[in-house]
matplotlib code that plots the C-alpha trace (Angstrom):
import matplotlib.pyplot as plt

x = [-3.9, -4.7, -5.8, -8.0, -5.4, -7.1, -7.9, -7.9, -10.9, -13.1, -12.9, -9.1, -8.1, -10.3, -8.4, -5.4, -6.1, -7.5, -4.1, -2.1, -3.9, -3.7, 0.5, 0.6, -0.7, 1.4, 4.4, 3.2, 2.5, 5.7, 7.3, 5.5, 7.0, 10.8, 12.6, 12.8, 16.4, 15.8, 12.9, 12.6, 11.3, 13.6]
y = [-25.6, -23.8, -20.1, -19.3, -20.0, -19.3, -15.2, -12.9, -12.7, -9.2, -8.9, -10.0, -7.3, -4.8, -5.6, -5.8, -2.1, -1.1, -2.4, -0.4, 2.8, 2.3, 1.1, 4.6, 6.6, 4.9, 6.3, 9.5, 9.7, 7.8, 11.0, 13.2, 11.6, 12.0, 14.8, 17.7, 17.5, 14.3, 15.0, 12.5, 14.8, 16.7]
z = [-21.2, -18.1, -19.5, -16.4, -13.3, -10.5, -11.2, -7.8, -6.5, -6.5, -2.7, -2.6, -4.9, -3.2, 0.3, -1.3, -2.1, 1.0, 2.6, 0.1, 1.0, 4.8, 4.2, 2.1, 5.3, 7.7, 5.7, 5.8, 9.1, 10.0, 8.0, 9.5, 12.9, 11.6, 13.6, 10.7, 9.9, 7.5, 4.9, 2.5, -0.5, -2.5]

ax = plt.figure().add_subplot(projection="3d")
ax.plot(x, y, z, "-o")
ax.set_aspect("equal")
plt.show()
């Protein structure tokens, strides 16, 4: 039985987030870039 299978490193996990939070700004400033007709919150 394999019970440890190859568990994400620290320093994976932590770029994974750092990736996540520079994704999330993009889209914000990519809405912030979208003429003001189309908003995409309610």
């Amino acid at each position: 039985m394999n019970t440890d299978a190859n568990p994400m490193p620290f320093e994976l996990i932590e770029l994974n987030g750092a990736m996540n939070h520079r994704l999330h700004e993009s889209l914000a400033d990519l809405q912030f870039l979208v003429p003001a007709g189309t908003s995409f919150d309610s």
